[in-house]
C-alpha positions as CSV (number, residue, x, y, z in Angstrom):
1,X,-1.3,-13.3,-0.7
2,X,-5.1,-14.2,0.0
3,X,-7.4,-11.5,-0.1
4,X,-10.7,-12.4,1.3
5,X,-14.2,-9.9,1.6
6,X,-17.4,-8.7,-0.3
7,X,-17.1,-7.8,-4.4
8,X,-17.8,-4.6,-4.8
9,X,-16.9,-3.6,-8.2
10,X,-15.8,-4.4,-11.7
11,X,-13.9,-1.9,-13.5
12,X,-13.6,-1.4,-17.3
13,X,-11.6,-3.9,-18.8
14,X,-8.4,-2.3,-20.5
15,X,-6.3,-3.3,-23.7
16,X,-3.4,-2.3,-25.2
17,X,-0.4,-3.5,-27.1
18,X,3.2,-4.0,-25.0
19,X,6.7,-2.6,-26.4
20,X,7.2,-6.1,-28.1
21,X,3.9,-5.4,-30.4
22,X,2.0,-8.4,-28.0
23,X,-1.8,-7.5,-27.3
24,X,-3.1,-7.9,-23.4
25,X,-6.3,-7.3,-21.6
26,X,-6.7,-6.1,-17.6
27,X,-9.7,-6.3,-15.6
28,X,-9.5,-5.1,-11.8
29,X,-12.3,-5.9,-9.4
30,X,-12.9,-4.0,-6.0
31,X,-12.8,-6.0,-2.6
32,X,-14.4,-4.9,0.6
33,X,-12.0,-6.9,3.1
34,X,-14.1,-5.5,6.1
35,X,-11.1,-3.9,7.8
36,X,-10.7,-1.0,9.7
37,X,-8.0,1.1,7.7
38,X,-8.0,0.6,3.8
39,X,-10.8,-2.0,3.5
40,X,-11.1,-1.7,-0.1
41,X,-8.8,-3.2,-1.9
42,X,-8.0,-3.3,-6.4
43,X,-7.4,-6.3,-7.9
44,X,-6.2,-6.6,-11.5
45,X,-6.3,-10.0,-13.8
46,X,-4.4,-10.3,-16.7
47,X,-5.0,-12.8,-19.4
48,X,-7.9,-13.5,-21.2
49,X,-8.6,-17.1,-19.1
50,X,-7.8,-15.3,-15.5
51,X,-10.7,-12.5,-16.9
52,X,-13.0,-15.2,-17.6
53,X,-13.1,-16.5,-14.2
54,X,-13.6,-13.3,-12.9
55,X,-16.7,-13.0,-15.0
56,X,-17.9,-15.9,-13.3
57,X,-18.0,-13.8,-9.9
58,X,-21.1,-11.4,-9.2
59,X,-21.3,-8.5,-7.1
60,X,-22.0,-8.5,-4.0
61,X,-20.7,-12.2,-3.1
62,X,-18.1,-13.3,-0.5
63,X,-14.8,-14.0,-2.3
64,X,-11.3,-15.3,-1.2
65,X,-8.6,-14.6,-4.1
66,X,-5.0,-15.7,-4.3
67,X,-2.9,-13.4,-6.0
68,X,0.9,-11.5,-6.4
69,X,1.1,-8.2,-4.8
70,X,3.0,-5.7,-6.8
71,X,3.0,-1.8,-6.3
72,X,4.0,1.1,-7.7
């Protein structure tokens, strides 16, 4: 799915360890897509490289972002 609008937000990034004793990292940014209903949308990396390019982003910019949709 592509996901385009204004960064909003970073969020905290989270850590923790999985069942299997592996360590991961999540970082979710906010996106304002500029639609009517439900304009803000949470995006969460995971991975230590997919973080980093989020760090490259700055609030406020226009972004477009390709990602999986999952939901729970």
């Amino acid at each position: 799915m592509e996901v385009k609008g204004k960064l909003v937000d970073f969020l905290n990034i989270e850590s923790g360890t999985s069942k299997t004793g592996k360590e991961w990292q999540k970082q979710t940014v906010i996106i304002d897509t500029g639609g009517e209903f439900n304009n803000l949308v949470a995006i969460s990396a995971f991975g230590e490289d997919k973080i980093n390019n989020l760090n490259k982003l700055e609030i406020g910019m226009d972004v477009k972002i390709l990602c999986n949709v999952y939901s729970r």
